[in-house]
C-alpha atoms as one frame of an Amber mdcrd trajectory, in Angstrom:
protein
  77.906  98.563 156.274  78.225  99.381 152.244  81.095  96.750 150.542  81.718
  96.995 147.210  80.040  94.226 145.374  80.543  92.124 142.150  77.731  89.872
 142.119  73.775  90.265 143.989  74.065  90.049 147.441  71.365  87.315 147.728
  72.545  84.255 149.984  71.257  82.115 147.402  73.459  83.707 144.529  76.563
  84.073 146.455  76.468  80.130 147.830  76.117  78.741 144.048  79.225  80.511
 142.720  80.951  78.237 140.793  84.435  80.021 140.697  85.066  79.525 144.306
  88.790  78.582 144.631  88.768  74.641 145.323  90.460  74.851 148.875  87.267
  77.226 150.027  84.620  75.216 148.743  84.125  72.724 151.758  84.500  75.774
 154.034  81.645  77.901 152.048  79.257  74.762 151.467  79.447  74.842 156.074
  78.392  78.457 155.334  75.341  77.773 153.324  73.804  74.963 154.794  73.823
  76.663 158.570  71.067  78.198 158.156  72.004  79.980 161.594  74.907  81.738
 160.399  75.182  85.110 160.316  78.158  86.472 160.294  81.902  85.294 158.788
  84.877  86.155 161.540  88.312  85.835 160.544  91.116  86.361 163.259  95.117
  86.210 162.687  97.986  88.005 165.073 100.998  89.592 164.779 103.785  89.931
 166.455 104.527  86.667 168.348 108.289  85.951 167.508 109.973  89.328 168.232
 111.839  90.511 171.082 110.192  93.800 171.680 106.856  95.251 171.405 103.371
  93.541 172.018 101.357  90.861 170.185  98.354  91.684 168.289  95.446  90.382
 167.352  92.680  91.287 164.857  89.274  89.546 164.545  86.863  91.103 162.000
  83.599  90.665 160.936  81.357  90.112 157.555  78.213  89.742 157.176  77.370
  85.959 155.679  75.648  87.127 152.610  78.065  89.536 151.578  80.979  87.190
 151.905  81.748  85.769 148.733  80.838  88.855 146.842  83.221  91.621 148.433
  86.174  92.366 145.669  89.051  90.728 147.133  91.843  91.535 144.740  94.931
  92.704 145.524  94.081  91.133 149.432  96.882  87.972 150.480  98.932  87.207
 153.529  99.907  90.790 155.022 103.122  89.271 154.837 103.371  88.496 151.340
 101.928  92.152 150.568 103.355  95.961 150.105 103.481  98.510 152.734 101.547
 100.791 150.351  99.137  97.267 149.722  98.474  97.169 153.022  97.997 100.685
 153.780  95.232 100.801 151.201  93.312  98.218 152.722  93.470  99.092 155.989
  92.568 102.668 155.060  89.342 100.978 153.249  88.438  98.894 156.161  87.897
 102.228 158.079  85.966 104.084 154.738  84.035 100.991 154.934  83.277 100.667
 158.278  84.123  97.078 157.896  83.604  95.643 162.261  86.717  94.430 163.516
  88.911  95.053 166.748  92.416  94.874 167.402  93.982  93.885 171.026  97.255
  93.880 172.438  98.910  91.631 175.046 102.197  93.860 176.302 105.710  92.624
 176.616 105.099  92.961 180.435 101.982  90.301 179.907 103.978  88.067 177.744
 106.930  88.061 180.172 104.940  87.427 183.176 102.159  84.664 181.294 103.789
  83.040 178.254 103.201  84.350 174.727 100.139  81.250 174.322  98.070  83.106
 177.269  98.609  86.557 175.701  97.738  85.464 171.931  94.155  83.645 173.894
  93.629  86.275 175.593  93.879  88.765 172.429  91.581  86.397 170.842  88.696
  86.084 173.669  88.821  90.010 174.073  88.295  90.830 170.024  85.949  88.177
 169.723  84.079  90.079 172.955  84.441  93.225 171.328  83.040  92.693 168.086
  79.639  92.053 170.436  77.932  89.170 168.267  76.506  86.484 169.332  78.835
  82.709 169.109  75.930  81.143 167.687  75.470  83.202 164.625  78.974  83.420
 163.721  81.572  81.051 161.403  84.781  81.738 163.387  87.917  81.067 160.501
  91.413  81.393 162.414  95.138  81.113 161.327  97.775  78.557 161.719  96.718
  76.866 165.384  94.778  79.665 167.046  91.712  78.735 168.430  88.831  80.443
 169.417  86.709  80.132 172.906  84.774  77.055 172.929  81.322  78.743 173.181
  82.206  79.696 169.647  81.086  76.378 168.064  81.286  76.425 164.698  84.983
  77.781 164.206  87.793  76.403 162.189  91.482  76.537 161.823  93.277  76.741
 158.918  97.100  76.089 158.306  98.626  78.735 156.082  94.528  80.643 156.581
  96.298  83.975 155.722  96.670  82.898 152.181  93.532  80.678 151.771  90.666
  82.951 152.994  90.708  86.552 152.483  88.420  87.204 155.824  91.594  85.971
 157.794  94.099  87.664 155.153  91.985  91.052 156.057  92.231  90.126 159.924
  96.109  89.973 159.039  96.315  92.832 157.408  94.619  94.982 159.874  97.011
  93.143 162.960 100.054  94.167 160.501  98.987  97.724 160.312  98.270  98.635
 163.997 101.423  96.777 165.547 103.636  98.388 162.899 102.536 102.183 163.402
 102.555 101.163 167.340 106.257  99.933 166.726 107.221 103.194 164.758 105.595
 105.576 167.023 107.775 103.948 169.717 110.747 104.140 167.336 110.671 107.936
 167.818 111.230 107.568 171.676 114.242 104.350 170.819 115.745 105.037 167.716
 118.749 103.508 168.637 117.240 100.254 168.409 115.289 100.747 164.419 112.200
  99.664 165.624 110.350 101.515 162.666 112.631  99.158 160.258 112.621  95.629
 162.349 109.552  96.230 164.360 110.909  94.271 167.536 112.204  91.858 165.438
 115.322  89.927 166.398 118.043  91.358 163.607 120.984  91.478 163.669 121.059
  94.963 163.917 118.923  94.944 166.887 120.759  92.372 168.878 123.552  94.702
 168.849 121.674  97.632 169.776 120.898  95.357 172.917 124.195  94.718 173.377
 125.138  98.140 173.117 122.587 100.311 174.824 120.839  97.399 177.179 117.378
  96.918 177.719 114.038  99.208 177.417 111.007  98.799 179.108 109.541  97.091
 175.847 111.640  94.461 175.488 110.872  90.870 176.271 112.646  89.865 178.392
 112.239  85.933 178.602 112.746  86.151 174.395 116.180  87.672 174.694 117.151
  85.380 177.745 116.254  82.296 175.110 118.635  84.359 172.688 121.288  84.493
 175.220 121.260  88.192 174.719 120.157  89.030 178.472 120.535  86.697 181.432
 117.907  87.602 184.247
């Protein structure tokens, strides 16, 4: 895998950076002294709160020694980014070849398990995909996920999507894929806007709900909660 570089690629360079932001030092300093480590994973999801649609999760993948030397900029919570931003950096994950997977957990899943089980799930089976081994990798996570416990050396991080740009990528990438999933199933419901609120819960798509009833991609234990269906 090529990533374009700002500094030499050396694990010795990259650990003695000085400009490191200070709420990644602590994480990095873990980084350098396991001398095990081989790999950095960062994993966020998308798409737990809304009423339609599936959940998503991204893990991806970077080598150790290339870490701190990939150009970051522009890169930040997918949330607090452009829809042309985020285009652009998913479009150079895949020029990059940059490993990462995405899974879904459908509405059907989340109805019939709980949205916890489905966002676990997600996690186990991109971890799984990525095929590396627990022990060489540093497993960074958003918010309260957590990973399998065979993954040992893993850390979560309130607010991660903002703080380190291996989970902001892992966001971006979730962001990406559920939204074009969400749009492409806009063409077959377009009375309900999906390519605007993406399964969210607006306004807009409450009364949609109201109007036209249920398809066979909405969750229905979220809209129960909302009082807008009663099984």
């Amino acid at each position: 895998m090529v990533i374009p570089v700002s500094a030499d690629l050396s694990p010795t360079s990259s650990c003695e950076r000085t400009h490191v932001k200070t709420s990644r030092q602590s994480i990095w300093r873990d980084l350098c002294y396991d001398v095990d480590m081989k790999w950095v994973v960062g994993i966020d999801e998308v798409g737990r709160g809304p009423v339609a649609g599936p959940v998503a999760v991204c893990a991806c993948a970077i080598p150790l020694v290339q870490y701190k030397v990939v150009e970051w900029s522009g890169l930040n919570d997918s949330k607090k980014m452009t829809v042309k931003a985020r285009n652009e950096w998913y479009k150079k994950v895949l020029k990059l070849k940059i490993k990462h997977s995405v899974v879904y957990k459908s509405n059907i899943f989340i109805d019939n398990n709980g949205i916890l089980l489905a966002v676990s799930s997600c996690i186990s089976e991109a971890l799984k995909n990525l095929n590396l081994k627990p022990k060489d990798c540093k497993i960074l996570l958003d918010g309260s996920l957590k990973a399998p416990t065979e993954y040992k050396s893993q850390k979560t991080i309130i607010r991660g999507d903002q703080k380190e740009k291996i989970i902001s990528l892992a966001s971006v990438i979730a962001k990406v894929s559920r939204d074009r999933k969400m749009e492409a199933q806009h063409k077959k419901h377009p009375k309900y806007a999906w390519a605007q609120n993406k399964g969210y819960g607006t306004k807009e798509h409450y009364k949609a709900i109201k109007k036209y009833g249920l398809t066979s991609l909405h969750r229905k234990t979220f809209l129960t909660k909302n009082k807008i269906y009663v099984i």
